[in-house]
N, C-alpha and C positions, 0 to 999 in steps of 0.2 A: 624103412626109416621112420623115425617118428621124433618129434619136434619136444624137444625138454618139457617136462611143466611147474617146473620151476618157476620161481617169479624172474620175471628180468633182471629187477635191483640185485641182487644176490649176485650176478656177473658184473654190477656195474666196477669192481675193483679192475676188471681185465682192459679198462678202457680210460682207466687212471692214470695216463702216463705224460702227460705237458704240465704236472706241477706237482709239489710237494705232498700237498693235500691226498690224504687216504681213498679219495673216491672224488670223482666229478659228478659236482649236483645235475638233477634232470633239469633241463630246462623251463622257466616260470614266468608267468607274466608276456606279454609279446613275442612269439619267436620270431627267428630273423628269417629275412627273406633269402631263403636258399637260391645258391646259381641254379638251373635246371641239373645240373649234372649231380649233383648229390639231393633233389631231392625226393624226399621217401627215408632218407637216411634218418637215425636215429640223432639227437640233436642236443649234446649238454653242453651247458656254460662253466666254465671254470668258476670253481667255489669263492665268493667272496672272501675277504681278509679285513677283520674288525668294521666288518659293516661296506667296507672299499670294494669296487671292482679288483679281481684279481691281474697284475702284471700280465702283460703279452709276453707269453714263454718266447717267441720270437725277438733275437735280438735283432735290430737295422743295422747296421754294423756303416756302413756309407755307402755313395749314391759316384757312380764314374763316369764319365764321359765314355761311348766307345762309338760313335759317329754321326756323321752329321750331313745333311746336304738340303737342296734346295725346298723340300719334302718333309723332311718329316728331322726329329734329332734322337738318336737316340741312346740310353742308356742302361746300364748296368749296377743294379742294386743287389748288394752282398747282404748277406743274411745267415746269422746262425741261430740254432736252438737251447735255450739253458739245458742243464743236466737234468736229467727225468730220475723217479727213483726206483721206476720197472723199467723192463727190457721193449722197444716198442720201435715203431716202422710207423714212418711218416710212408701214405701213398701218395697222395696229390696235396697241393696246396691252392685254392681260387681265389680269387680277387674280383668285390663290385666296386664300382664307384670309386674309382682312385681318382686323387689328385694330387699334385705335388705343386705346393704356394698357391692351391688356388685351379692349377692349371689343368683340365684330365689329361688323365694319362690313361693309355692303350697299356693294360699290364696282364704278361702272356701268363696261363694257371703254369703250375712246376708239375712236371710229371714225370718225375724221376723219385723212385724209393731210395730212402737214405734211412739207416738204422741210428736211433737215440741211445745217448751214455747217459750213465749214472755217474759219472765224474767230469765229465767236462762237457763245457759248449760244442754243437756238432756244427762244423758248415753248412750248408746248403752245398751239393754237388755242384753246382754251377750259379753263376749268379741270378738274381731274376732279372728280365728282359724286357725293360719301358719303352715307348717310346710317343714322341708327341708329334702328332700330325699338324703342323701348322697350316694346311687348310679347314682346320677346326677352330681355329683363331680367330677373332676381327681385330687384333694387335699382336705385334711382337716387344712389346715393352714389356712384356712379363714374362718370357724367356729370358729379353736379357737382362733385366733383373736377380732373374732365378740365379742365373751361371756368374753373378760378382757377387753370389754370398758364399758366405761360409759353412753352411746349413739351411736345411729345407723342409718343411714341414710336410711331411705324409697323414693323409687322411685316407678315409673311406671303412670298408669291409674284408676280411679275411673270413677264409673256414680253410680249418687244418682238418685234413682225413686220418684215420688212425685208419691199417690193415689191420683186419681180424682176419683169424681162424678159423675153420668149418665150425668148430667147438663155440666159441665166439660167438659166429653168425648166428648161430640157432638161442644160445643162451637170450640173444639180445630181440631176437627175430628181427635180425635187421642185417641187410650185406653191408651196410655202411654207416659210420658212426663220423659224425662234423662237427669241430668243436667252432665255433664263432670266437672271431678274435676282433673287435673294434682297432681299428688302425687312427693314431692319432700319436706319430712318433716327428721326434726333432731327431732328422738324420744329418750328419757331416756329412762338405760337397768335399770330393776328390776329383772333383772333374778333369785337371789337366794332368795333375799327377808332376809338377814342376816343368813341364813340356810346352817352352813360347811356342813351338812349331802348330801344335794343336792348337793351341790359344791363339796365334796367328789364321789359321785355319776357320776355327768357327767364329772368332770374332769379321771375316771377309764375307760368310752366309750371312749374317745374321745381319750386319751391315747393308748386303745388297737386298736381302728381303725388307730390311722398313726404310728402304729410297723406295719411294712411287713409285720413280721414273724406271728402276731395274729392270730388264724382261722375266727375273725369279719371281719378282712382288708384283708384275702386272701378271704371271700367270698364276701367283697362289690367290690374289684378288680375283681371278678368273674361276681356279676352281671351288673356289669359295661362294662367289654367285652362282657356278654352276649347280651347285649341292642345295644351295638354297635354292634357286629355281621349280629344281628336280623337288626338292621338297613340296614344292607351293604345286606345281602343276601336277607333274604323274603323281606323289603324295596325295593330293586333293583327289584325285580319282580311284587310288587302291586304297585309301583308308576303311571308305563305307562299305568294303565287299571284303575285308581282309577280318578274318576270327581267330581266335588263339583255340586252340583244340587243348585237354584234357581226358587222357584214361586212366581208368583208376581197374585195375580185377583185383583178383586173390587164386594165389594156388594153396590147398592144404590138403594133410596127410587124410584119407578116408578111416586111418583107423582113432587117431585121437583127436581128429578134427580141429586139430593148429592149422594155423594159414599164417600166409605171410601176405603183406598187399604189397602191390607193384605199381606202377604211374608211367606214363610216358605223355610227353606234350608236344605242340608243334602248331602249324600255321594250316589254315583253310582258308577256300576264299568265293565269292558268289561268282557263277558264271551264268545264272538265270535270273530273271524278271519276277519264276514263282519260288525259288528261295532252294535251286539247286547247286551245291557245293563242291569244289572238288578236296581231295587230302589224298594223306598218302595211309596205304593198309597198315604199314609199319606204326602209325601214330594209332590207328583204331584198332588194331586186333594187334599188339604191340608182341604178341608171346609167339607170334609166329615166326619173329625174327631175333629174335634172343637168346642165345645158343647157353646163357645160363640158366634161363627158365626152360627151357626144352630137355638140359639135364635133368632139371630136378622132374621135368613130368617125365622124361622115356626114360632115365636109369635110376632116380630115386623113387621112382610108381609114384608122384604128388599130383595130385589133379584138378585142370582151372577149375575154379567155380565159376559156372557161366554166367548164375545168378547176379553175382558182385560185377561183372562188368560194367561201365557206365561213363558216356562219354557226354562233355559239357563243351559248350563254347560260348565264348565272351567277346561282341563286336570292341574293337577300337575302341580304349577310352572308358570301358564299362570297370565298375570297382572288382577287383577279379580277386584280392583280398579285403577280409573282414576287419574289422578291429582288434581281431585277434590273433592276427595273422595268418589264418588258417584260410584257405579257397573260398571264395564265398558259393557256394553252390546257388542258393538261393537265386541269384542275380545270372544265372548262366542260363541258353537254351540246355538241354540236357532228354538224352533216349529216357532216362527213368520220368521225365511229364511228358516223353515222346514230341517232346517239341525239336526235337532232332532226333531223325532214325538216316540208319542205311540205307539207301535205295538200290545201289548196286556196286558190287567190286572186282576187281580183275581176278579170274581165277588162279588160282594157288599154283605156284609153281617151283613143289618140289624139291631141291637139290640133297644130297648127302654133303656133310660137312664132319672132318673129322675136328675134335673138342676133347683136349686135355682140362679137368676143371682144378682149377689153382690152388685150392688148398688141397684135397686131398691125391691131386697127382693121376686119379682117375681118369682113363682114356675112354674114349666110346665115338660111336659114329651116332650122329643127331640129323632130323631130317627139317630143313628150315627152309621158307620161302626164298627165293631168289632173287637179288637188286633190277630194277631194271619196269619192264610196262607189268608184271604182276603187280608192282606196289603201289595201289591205286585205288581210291576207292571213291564214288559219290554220294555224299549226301543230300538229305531236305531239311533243311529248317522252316520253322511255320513264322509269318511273320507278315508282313508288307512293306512296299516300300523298299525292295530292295535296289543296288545299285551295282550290276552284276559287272565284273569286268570283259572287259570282247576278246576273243581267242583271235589271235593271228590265224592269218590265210596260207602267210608263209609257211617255209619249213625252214627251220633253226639250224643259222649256220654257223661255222665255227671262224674266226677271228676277229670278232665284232665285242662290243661290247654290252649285256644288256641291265637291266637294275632289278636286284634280288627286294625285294619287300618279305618283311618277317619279322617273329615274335623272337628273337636269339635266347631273351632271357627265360624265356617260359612264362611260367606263374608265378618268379618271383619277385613281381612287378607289382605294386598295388593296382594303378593304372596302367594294361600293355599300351604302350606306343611303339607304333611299326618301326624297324630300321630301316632305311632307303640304300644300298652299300650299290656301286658298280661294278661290275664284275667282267672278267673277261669268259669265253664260253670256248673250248678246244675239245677233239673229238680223238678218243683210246677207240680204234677200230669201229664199232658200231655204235658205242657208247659216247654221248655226251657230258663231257663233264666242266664244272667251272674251275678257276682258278681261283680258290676258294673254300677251306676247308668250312663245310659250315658248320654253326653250332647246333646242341642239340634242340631247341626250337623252331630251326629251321626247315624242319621236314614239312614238305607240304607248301612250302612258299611258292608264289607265280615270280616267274623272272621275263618282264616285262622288255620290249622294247622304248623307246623314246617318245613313241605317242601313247603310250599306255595300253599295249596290245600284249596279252600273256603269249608267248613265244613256247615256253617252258615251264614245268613245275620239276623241284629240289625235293630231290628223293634222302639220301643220307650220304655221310663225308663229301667228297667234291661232285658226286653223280646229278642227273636230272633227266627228263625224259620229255622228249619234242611234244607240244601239246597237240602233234596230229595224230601221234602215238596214243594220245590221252581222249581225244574229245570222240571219240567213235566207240566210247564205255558210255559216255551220256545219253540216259534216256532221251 
């Protein structure tokens, strides 16, 4: 196999397809802050029009009511796409920073493929899925505000995915191409849809949550200091020991010496006095678990460069992007000033996996590490001062609930700040896992107990592994 050498631009027509315009410009001036889940991807902005941002190919179409209770409200937002003038497949679609009037909103990414016309608006397969947690609140004067208008103002961040082609992928050297869409639409409210019985309904919620006196509003008050609490105290002790982790390799063809680079990010966090770390192997040697890069090294002969490997980390609060929106390396510990190395990892374990790979239909057996205490690795960073977290004595048991700490966005954060989320912990045979699918920053996260004692660390999707399974890898 060998990698076009063609220029990229030359394919850019293949990835033209949310607007009129002949081609989507590359990207200029600040790029946006990608979710962790697309980035690496390739990244154009839709072409201006006499100087103007171009239209969000996305129509808002309106915003529904579909339920409500003492917790959270939520709803349903319809969405179609204008007519494209090539043949093109939406994969995913993600959302930062939404809000609606003001309010954030919890807004799920679509991950449903839906093919684009060149004649008419497409729907979205389903609607997208809001919803507002009113323990995020210190008022409900602005929900019910929200729900006696007519319209509502959406803001924040979109990136729409275009699927490519193996042909595609290599033209562009990139698995994924994200177009950025600025969100900043006046959507019509449908919320009840002509139905007093609903309007009777949430108007009785929302009534009993802003009476003090209610047992709904003294326990959304409740979990509201609770969260702030939990902020202020465990918060105050896993911030100083909590790092956002960063891999960057390259696999390329040894005959024409194309590469492709690759990234994966996630959470570390101090368990020593002299600046030893734990993560997960999955975040540091990331190719061992990714059954696409495993293709291209066992059935397409592409091979890592070990060279290019290089991993960075940024405490809490550190500027992890530049002014230019690119990673600031500069500002990170990092193996290449060896102010972070390996010190030890759990050995490799193994398994056959069978892998169809999706564009060309190709089947094969691939050999990838297995979930569970292989994934695992210790670090050092050089430094002083550290403020390590304490490893529970216990063993991590299952119906309790404990607090995940983690970077969720990645790197697309200027400043990371930790999330605090509680979580509940139940146990698949041997395996630990939370309820809780995490995102992809969250590998490597400590999932603390209530006085601040790591119980666990968050391997990938809802898994994680007892930190007594863990702490007998540390030197």
């Amino acid at each position: 196999m060998s990698f076009p050498q063609r220029k990229p631009a030359s394919a850019l027509i293949l990835v033209s397809v949310l607007c009129a315009a002949p081609v989507l410009a590359p990207q200029t001036g600040q790029p946006e802050q990608l979710p962790d889940a697309v980035r690496g991807a390739k990244v154009y902005n839709l072409p201006e029009k006499g100087g103007q941002p171009a239209p969000n190919p996305a129509v808002y179409k309106n915003i529904s009511f579909q339920d409500i209770n003492t917790e959270r409200l939520l709803l349903n937002l319809y969405v179609s796409i204008k007519p494209v003038d090539r043949s093109a497949t939406v994969e995913h679609m993600y959302f930062q920073n939404v809000a609606v009037n003001g309010i954030p909103v919890h807004l799920d990414s679509f991950d449903q493929e839906f093919k684009l016309s060149n004649k008419d608006p497409v729907d979205l397969p389903a609607p997208l899925q809001c919803s507002i947690v009113f323990a995020d609140l210190t008022s409900m004067q602005p929900v019910r505000d929200m729900v006696d208008k007519d319209n509502v103002q959406i803001t924040g961040q979109s990136f729409i995915e275009v699927k490519l082609n193996s042909l595609e992928k290599l033209a562009l050297r990139a698995k994924q191409v994200a177009i950025p869409v600025p969100l900043n639409e006046t959507v019509p409210v449908n919320f009840f849809q002509g139905n007093p019985l609903l309007r009777m309904a949430a108007d009785t919620v929302l009534d009993t949550l802003s009476n003090p006196a209610s047992a709904a509003a003294v326990n959304m008050a409740k979990e509201h200091l609770a969260q702030t609490r939990m902020n202020e105290t465990v918060g105050g002790k896993v911030r100083p020991a909590l790092y956002l982790l960063y891999t960057v390799y390259e696999v390329s063809d040894p005959k024409t010496k194309a590469a492709e680079q690759f990234s994966q990010s996630g959470t570390g966090f101090v368990v020593s006095a002299d600046g030893k770390m734990l993560a997960t192997k999955r975040v540091i040697e990331p190719w061992k678990f990714d059954p696409q890069v495993d293709f291209l090294i066992e059935q397409q002969h592409l091979e890592l460069n070990k060279a290019s490997v290089r991993t960075y980390a940024w405490p809490a609060g550190a500027p992890v992007l530049g002014a230019d929106g690119q990673p600031n390396l500069s500002a990170a510990l990092s193996t290449d000033k060896q102010s972070l190395n390996i010190l030890a990892a759990a050995p490799d374990q193994m398994a056959e996996q069978n892998y169809q790979d999706p564009d060309s239909g190709e089947k094969a057996t691939l050999h990838l590490d297995t979930e569970g205490t292989s994934d695992v690795v210790v670090l050092q960073i050089t430094g002083k001062g550290f403020q390590p977290l304490a490893l529970s004595d216990a063993a991590a048991t299952t119906g309790g609930s404990l607090i995940l700490c983690s970077y969720p966005l990645g790197i697309s954060q200027p400043n990371p700040v930790p999330r605090l989320l509680t979580v509940a912990l139940a146990a698949q045979g041997s395996t630990l896992t939370m309820q809780h699918q995490a995102d992809p920053g969250e590998s490597g996260a400590p999932l603390l107990s209530a006085d601040g004692k790591v119980v666990a660390l968050a391997t990938s999707a809802n898994q994680c592994i007892s930190i007594q399974d863990v702490r007998k890898l540390i030197p």
